[in-house]
N, CA, C and O atoms as a Tripos MOL2 file, in Angstrom:
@<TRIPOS>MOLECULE
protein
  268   267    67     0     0
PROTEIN
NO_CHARGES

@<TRIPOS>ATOM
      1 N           4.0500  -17.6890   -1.0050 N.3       1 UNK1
      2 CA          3.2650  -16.7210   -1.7660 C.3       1 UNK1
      3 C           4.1160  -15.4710   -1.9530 C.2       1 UNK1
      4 O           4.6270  -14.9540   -0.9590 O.2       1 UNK1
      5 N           4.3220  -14.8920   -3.3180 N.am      2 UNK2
      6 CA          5.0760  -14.1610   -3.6290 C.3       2 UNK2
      7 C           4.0660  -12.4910   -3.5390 C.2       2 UNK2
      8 O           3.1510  -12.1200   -4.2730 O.2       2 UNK2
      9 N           4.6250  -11.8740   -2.4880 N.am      3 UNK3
     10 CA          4.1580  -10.2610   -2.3480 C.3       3 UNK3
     11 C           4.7490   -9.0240   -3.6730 C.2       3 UNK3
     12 O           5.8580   -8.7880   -4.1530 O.2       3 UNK3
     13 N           3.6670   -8.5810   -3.8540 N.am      4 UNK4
     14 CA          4.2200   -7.6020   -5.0700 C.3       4 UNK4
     15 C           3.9250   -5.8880   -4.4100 C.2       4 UNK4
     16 O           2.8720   -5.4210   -3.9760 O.2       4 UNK4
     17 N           4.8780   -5.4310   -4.5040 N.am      5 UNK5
     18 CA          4.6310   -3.8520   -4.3400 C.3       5 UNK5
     19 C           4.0290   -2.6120   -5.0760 C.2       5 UNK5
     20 O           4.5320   -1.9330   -5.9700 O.2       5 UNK5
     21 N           2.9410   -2.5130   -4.5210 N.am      6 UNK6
     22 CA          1.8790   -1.4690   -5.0860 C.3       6 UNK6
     23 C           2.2760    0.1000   -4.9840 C.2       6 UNK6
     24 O           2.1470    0.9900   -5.8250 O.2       6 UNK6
     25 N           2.8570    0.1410   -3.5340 N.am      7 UNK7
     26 CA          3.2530    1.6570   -3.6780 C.3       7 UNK7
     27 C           4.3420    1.5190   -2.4280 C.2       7 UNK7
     28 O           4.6250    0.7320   -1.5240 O.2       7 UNK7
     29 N           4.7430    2.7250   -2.9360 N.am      8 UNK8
     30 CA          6.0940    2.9690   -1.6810 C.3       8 UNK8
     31 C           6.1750    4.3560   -1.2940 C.2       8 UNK8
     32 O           6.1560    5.2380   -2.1530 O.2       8 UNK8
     33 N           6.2740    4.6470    0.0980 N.am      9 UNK9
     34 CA          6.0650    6.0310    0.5690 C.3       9 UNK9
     35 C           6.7990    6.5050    1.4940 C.2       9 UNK9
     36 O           7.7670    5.7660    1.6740 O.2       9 UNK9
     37 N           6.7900    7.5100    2.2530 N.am     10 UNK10
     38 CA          7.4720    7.7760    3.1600 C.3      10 UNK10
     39 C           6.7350    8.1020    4.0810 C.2      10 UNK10
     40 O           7.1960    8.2070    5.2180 O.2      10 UNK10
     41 N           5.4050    8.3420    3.8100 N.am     11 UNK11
     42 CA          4.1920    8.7410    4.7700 C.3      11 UNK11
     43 C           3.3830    7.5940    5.4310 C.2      11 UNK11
     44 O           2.4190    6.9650    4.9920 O.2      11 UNK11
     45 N           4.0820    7.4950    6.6760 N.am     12 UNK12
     46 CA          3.1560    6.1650    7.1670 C.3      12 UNK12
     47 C           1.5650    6.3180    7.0950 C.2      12 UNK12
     48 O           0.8030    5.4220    6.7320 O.2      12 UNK12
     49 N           1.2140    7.5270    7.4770 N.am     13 UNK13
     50 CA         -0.3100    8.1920    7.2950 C.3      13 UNK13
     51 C          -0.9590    7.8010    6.2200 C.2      13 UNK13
     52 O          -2.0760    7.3110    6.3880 O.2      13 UNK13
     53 N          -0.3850    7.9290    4.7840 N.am     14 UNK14
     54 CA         -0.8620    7.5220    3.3600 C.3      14 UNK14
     55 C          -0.4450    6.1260    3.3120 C.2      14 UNK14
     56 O          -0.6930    5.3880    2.3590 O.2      14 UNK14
     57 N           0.0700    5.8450    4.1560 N.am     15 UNK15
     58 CA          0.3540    4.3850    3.8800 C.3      15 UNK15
     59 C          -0.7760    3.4770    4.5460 C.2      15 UNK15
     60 O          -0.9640    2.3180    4.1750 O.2      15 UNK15
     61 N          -1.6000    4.1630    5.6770 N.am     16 UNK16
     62 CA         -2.3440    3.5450    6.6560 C.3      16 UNK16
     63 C          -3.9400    3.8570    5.3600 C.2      16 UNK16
     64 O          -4.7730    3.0050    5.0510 O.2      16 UNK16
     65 N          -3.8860    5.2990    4.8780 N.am     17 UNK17
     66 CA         -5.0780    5.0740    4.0110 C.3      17 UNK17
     67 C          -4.9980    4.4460    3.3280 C.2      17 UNK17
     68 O          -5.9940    3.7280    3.2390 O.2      17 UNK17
     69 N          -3.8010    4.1270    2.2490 N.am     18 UNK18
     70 CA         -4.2000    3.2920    1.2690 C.3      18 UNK18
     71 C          -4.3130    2.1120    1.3040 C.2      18 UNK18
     72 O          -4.9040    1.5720    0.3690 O.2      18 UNK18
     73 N          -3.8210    1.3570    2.3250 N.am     19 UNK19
     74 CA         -4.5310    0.2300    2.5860 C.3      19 UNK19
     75 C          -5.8550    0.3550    3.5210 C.2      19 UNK19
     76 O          -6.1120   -0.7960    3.8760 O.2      19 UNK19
     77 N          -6.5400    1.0030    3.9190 N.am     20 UNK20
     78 CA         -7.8220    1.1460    3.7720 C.3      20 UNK20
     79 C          -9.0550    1.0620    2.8650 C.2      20 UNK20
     80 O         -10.1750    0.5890    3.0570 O.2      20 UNK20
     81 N          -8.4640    1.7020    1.7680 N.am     21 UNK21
     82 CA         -8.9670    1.7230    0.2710 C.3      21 UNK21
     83 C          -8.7950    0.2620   -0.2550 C.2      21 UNK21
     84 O          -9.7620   -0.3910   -0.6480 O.2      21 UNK21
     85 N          -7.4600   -0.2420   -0.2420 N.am     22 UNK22
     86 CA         -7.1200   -1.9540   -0.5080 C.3      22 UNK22
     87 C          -7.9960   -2.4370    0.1130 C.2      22 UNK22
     88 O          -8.9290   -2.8400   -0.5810 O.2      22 UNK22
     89 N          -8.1460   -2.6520    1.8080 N.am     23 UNK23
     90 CA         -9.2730   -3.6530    2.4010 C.3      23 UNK23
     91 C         -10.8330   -3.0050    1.9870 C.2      23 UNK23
     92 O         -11.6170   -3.9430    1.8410 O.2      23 UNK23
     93 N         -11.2990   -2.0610    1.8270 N.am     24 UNK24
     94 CA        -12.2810   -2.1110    1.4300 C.3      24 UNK24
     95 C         -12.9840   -2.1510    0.0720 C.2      24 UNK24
     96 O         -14.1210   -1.7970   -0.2400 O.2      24 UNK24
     97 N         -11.7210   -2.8250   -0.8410 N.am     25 UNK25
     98 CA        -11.6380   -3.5040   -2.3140 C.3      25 UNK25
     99 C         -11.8740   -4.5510   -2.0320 C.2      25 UNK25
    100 O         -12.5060   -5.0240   -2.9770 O.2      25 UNK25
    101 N         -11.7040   -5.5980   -0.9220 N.am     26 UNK26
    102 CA        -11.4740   -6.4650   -1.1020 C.3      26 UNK26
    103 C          -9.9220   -7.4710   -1.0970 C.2      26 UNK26
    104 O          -9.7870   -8.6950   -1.1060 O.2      26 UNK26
    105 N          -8.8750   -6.3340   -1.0790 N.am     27 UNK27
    106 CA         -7.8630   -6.3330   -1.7430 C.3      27 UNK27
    107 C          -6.8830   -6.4090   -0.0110 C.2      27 UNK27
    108 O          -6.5440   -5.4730    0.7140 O.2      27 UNK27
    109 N          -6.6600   -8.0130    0.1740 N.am     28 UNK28
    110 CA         -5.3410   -7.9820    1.0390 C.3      28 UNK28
    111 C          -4.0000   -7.6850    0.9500 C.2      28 UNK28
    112 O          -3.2570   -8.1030    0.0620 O.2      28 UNK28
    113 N          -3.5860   -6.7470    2.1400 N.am     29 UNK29
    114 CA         -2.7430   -6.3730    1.6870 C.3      29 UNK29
    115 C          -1.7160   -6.0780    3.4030 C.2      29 UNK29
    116 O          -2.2170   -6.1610    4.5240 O.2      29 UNK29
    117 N          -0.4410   -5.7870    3.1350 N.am     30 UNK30
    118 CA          0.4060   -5.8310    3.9690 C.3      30 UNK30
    119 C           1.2020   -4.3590    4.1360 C.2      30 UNK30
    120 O           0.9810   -3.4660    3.3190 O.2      30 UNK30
    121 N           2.0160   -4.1920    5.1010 N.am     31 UNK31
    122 CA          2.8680   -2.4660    4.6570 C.3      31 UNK31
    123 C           3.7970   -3.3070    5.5330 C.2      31 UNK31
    124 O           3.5040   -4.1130    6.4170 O.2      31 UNK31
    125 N           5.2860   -2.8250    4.9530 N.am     32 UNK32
    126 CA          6.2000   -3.2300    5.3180 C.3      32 UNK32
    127 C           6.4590   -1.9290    6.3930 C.2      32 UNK32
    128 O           5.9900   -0.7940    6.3070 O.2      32 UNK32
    129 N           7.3570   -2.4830    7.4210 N.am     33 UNK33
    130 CA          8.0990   -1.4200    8.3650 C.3      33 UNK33
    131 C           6.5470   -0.9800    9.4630 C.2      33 UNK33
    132 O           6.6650   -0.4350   10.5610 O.2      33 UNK33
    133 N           5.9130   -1.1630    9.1700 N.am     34 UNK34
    134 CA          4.2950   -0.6970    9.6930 C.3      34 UNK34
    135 C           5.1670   -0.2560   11.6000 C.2      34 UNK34
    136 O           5.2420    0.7030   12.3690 O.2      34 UNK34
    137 N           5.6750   -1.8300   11.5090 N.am     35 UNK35
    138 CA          5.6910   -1.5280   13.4360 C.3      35 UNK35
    139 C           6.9850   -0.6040   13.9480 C.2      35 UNK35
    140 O           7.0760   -0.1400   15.0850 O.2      35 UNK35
    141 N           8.3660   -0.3570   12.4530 N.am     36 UNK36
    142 CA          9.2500    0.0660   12.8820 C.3      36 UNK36
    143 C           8.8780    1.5750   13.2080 C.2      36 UNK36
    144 O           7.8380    2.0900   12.7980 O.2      36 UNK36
    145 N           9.9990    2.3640   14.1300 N.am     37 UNK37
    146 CA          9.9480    3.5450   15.0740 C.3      37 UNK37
    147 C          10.4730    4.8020   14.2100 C.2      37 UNK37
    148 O          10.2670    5.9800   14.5020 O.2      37 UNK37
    149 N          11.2410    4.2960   13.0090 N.am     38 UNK38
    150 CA         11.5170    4.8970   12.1240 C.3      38 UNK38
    151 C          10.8120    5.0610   10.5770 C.2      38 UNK38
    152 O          11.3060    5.5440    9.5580 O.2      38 UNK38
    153 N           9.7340    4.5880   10.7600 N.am     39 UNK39
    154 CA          8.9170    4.2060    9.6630 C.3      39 UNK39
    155 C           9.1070    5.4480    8.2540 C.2      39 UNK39
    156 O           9.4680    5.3750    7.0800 O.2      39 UNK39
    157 N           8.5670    6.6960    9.3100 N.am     40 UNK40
    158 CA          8.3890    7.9520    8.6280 C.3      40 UNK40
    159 C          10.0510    8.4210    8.3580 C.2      40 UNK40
    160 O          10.1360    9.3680    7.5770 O.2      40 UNK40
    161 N          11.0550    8.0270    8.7570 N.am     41 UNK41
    162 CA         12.4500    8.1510    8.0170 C.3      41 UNK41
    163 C          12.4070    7.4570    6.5020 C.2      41 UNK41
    164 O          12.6010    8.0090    5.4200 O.2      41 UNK41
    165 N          12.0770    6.0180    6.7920 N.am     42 UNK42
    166 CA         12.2310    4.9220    5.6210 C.3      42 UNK42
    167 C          10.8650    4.5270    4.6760 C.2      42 UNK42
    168 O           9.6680    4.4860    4.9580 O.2      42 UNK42
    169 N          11.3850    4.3420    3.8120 N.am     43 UNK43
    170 CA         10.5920    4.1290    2.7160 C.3      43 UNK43
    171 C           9.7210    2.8740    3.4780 C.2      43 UNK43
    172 O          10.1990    1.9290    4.1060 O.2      43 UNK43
    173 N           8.4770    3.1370    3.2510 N.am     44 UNK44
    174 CA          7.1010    1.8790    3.6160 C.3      44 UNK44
    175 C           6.5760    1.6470    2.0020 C.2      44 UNK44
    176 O           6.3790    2.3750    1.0290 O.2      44 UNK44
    177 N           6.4380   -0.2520    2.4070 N.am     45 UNK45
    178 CA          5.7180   -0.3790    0.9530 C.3      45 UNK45
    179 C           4.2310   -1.0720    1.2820 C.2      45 UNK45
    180 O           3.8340   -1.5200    2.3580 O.2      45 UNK45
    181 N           3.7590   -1.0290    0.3980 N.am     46 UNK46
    182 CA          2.1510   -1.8160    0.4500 C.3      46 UNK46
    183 C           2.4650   -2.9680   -0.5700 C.2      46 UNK46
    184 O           2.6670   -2.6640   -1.7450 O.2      46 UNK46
    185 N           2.5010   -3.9370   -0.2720 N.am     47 UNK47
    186 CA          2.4180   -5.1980   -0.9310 C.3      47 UNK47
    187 C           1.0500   -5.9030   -1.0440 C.2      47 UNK47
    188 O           0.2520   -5.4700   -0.2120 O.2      47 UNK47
    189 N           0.5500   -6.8890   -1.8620 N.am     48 UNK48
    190 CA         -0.0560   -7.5910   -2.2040 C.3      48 UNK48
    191 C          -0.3930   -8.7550   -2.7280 C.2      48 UNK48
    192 O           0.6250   -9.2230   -3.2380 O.2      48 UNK48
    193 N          -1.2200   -9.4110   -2.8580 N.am     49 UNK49
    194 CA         -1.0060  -11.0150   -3.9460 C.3      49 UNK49
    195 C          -0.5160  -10.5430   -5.2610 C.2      49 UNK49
    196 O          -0.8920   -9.4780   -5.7500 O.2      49 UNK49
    197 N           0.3300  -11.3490   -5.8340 N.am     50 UNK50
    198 CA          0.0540  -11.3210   -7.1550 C.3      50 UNK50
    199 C          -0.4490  -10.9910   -7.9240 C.2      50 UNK50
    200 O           0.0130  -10.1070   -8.6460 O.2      50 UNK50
    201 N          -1.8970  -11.6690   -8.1740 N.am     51 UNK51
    202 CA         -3.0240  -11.9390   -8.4670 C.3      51 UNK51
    203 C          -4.3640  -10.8130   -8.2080 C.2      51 UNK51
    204 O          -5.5720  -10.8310   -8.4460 O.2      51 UNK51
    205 N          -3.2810   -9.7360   -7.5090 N.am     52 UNK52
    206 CA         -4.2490   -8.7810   -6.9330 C.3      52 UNK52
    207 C          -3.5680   -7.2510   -7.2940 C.2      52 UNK52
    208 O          -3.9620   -6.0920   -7.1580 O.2      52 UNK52
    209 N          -2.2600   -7.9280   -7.8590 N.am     53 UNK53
    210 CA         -1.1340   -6.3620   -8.0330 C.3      53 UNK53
    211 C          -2.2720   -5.7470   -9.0200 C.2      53 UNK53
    212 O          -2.7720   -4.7620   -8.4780 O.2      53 UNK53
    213 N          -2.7420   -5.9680  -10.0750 N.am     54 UNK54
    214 CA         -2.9760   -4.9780  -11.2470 C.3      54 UNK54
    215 C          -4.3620   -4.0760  -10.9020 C.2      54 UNK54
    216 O          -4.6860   -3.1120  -11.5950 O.2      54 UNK54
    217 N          -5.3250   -4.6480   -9.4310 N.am     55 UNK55
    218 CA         -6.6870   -3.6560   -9.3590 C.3      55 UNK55
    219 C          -5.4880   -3.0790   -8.6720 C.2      55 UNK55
    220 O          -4.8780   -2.1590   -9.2180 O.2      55 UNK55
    221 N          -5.1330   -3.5200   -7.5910 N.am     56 UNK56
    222 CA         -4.5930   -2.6320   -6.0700 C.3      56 UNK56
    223 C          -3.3960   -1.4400   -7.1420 C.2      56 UNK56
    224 O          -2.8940   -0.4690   -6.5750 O.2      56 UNK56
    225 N          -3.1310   -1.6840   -8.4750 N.am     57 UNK57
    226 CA         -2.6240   -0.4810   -8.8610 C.3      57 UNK57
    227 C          -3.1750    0.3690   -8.8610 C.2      57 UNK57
    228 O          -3.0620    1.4490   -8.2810 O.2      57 UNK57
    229 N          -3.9970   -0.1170   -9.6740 N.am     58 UNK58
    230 CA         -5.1260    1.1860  -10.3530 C.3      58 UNK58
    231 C          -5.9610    1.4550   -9.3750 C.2      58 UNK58
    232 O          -6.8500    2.1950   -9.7970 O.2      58 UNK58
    233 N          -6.1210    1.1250   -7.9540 N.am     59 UNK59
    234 CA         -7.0870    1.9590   -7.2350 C.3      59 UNK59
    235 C          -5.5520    2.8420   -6.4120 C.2      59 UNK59
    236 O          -5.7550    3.8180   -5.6900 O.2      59 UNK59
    237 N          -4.5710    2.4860   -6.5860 N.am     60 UNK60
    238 CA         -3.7700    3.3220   -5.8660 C.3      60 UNK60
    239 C          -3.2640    4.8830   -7.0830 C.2      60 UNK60
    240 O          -2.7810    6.0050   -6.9340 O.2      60 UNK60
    241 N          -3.7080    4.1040   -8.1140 N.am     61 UNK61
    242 CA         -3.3880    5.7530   -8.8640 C.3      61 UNK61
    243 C          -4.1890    6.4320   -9.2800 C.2      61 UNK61
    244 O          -4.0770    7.4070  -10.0230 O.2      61 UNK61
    245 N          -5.5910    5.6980   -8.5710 N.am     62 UNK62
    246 CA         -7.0560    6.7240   -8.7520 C.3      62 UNK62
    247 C          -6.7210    7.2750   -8.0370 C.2      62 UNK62
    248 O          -6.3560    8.3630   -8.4830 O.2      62 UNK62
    249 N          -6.5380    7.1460   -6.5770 N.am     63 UNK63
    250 CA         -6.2480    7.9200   -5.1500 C.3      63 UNK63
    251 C          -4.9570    8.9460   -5.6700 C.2      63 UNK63
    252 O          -4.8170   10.1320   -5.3710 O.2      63 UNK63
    253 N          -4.2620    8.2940   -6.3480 N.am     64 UNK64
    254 CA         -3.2590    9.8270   -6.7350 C.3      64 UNK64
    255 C          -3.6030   10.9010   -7.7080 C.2      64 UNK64
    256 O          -3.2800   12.0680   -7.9270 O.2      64 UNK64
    257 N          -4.3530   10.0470   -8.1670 N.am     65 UNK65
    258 CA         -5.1230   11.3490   -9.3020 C.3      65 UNK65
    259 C          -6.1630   12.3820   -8.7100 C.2      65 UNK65
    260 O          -6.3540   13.4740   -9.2460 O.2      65 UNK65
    261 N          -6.8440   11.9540   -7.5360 N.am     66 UNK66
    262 CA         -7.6940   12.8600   -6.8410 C.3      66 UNK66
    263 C          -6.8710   13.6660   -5.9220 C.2      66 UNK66
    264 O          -7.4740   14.3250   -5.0750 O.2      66 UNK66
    265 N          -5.7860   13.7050   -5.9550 N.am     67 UNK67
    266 CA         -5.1620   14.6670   -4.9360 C.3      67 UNK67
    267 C          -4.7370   15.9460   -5.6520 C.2      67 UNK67
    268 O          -4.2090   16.8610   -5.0200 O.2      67 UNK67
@<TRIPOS>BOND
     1     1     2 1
     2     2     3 1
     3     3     4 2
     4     3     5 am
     5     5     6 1
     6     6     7 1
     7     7     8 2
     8     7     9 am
     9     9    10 1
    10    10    11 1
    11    11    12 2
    12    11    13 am
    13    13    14 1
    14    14    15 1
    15    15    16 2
    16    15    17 am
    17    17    18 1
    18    18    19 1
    19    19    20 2
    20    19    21 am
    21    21    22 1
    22    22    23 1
    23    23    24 2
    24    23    25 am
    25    25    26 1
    26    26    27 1
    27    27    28 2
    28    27    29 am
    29    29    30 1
    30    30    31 1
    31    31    32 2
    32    31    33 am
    33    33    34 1
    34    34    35 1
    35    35    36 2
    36    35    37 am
    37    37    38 1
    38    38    39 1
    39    39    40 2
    40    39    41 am
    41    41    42 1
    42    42    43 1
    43    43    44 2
    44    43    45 am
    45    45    46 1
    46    46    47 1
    47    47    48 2
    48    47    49 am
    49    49    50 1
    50    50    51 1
    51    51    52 2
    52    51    53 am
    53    53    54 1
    54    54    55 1
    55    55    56 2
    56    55    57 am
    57    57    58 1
    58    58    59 1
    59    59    60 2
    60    59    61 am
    61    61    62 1
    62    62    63 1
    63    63    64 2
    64    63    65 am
    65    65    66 1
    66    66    67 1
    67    67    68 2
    68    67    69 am
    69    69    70 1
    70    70    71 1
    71    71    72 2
    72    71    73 am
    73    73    74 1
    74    74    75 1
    75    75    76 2
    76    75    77 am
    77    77    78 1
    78    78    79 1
    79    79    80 2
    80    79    81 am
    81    81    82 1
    82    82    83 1
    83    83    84 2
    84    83    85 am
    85    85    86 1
    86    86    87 1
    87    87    88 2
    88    87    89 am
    89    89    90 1
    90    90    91 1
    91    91    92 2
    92    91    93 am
    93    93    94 1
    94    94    95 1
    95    95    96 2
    96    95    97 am
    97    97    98 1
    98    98    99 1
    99    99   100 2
   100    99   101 am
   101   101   102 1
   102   102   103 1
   103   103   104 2
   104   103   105 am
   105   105   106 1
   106   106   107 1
   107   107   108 2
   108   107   109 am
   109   109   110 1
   110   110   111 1
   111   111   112 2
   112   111   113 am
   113   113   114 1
   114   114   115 1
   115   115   116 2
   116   115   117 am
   117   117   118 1
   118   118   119 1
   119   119   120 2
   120   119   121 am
   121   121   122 1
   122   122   123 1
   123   123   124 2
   124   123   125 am
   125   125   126 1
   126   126   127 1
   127   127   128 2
   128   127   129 am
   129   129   130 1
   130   130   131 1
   131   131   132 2
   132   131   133 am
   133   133   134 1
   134   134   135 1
   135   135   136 2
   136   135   137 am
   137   137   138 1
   138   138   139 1
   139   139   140 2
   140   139   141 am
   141   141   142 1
   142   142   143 1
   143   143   144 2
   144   143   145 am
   145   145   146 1
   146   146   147 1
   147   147   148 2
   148   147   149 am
   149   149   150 1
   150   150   151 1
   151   151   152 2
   152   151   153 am
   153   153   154 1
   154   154   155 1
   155   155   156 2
   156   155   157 am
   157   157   158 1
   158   158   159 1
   159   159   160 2
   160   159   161 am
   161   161   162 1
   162   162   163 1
   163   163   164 2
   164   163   165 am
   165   165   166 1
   166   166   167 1
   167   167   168 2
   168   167   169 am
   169   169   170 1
   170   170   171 1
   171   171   172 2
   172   171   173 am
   173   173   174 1
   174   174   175 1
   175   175   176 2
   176   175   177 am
   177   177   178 1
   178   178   179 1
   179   179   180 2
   180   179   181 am
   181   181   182 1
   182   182   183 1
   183   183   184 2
   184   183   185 am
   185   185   186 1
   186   186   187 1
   187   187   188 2
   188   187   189 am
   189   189   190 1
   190   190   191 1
   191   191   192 2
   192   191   193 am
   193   193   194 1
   194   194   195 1
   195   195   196 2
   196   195   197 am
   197   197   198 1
   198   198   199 1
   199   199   200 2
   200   199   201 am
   201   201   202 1
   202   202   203 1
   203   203   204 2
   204   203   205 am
   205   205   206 1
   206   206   207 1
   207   207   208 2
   208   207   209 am
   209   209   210 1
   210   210   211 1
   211   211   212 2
   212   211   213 am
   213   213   214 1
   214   214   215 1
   215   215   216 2
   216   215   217 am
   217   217   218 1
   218   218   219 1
   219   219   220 2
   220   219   221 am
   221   221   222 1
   222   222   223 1
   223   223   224 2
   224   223   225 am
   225   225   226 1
   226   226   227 1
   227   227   228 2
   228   227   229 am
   229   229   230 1
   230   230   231 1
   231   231   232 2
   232   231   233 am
   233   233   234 1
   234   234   235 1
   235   235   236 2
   236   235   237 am
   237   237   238 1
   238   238   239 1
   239   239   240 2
   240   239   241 am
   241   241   242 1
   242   242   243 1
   243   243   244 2
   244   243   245 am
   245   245   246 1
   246   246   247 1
   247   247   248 2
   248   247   249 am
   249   249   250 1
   250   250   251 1
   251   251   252 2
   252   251   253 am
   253   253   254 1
   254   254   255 1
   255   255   256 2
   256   255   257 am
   257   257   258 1
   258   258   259 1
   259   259   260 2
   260   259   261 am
   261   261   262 1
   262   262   263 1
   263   263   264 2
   264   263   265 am
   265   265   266 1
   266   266   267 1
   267   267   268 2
@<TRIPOS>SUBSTRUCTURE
     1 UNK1         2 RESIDUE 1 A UNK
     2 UNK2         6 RESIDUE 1 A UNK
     3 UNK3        10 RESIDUE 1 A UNK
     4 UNK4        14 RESIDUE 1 A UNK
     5 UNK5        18 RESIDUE 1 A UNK
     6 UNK6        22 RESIDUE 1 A UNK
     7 UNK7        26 RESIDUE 1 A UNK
     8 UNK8        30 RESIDUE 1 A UNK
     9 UNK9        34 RESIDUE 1 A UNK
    10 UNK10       38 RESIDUE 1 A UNK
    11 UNK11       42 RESIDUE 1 A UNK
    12 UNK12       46 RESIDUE 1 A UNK
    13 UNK13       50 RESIDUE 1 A UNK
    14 UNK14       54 RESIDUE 1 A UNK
    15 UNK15       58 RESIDUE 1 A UNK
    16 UNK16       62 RESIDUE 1 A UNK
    17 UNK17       66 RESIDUE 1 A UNK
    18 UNK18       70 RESIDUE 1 A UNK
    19 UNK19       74 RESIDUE 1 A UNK
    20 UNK20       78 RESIDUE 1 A UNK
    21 UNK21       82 RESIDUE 1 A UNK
    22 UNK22       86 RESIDUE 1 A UNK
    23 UNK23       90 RESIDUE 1 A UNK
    24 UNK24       94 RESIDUE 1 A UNK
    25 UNK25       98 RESIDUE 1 A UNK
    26 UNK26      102 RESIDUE 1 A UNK
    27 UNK27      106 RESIDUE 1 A UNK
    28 UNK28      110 RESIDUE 1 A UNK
    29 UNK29      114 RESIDUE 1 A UNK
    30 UNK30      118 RESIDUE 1 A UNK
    31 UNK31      122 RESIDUE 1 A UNK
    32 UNK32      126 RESIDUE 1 A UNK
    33 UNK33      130 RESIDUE 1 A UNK
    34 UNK34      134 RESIDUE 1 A UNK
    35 UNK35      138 RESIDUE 1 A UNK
    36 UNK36      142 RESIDUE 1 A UNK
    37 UNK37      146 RESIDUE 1 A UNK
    38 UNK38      150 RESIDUE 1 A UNK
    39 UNK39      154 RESIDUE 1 A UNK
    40 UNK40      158 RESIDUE 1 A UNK
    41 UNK41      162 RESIDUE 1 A UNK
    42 UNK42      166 RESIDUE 1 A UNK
    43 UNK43      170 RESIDUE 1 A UNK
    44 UNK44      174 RESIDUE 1 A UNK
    45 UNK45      178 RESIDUE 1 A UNK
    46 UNK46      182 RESIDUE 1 A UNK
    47 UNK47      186 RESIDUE 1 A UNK
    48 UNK48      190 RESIDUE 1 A UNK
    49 UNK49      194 RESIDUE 1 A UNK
    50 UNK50      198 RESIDUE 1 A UNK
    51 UNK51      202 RESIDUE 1 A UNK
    52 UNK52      206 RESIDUE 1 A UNK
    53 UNK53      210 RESIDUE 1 A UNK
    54 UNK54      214 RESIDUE 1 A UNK
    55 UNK55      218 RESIDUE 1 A UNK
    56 UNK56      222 RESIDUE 1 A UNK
    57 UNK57      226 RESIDUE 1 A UNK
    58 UNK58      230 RESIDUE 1 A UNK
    59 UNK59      234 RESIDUE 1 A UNK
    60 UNK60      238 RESIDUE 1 A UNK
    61 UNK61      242 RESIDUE 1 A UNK
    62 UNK62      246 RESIDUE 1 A UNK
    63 UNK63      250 RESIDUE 1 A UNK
    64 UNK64      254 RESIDUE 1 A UNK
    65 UNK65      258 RESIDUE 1 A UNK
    66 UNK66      262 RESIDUE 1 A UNK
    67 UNK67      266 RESIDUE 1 A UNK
């Protein structure tokens, strides 16, 4: 199963909400680096199905539009 990247951050914090927002879409989803010690150095991504990239966009750039 091929993972597609929804967003990429440097903020593990925004990385932990927005997949919050994903699971309570409905919307499975993964963050790369989650367990590394350097997380907040390196870029973290939120991946997803396929099949799921085009909501998990658009609820990730509602969440950027309300900020």
């Amino acid at each position: 199963m091929e993972l597609k990247t929804v967003m990429e951050t440097t903020d593990p914090m925004l990385a932990q909400l927005i997949k919050s927002r994903l699971d309570a879409a409905g919307i499975q989803c993964v963050i790369d680096n989650e367990t590394n010690p350097l997380a907040g150095a390196m870029s973290t991504r939120i991946k997803v199905r396929q099949e799921d990239e085009e909501l998990a966009k658009e609820l990730v750039d509602e969440d950027a539009s309300e900020d």
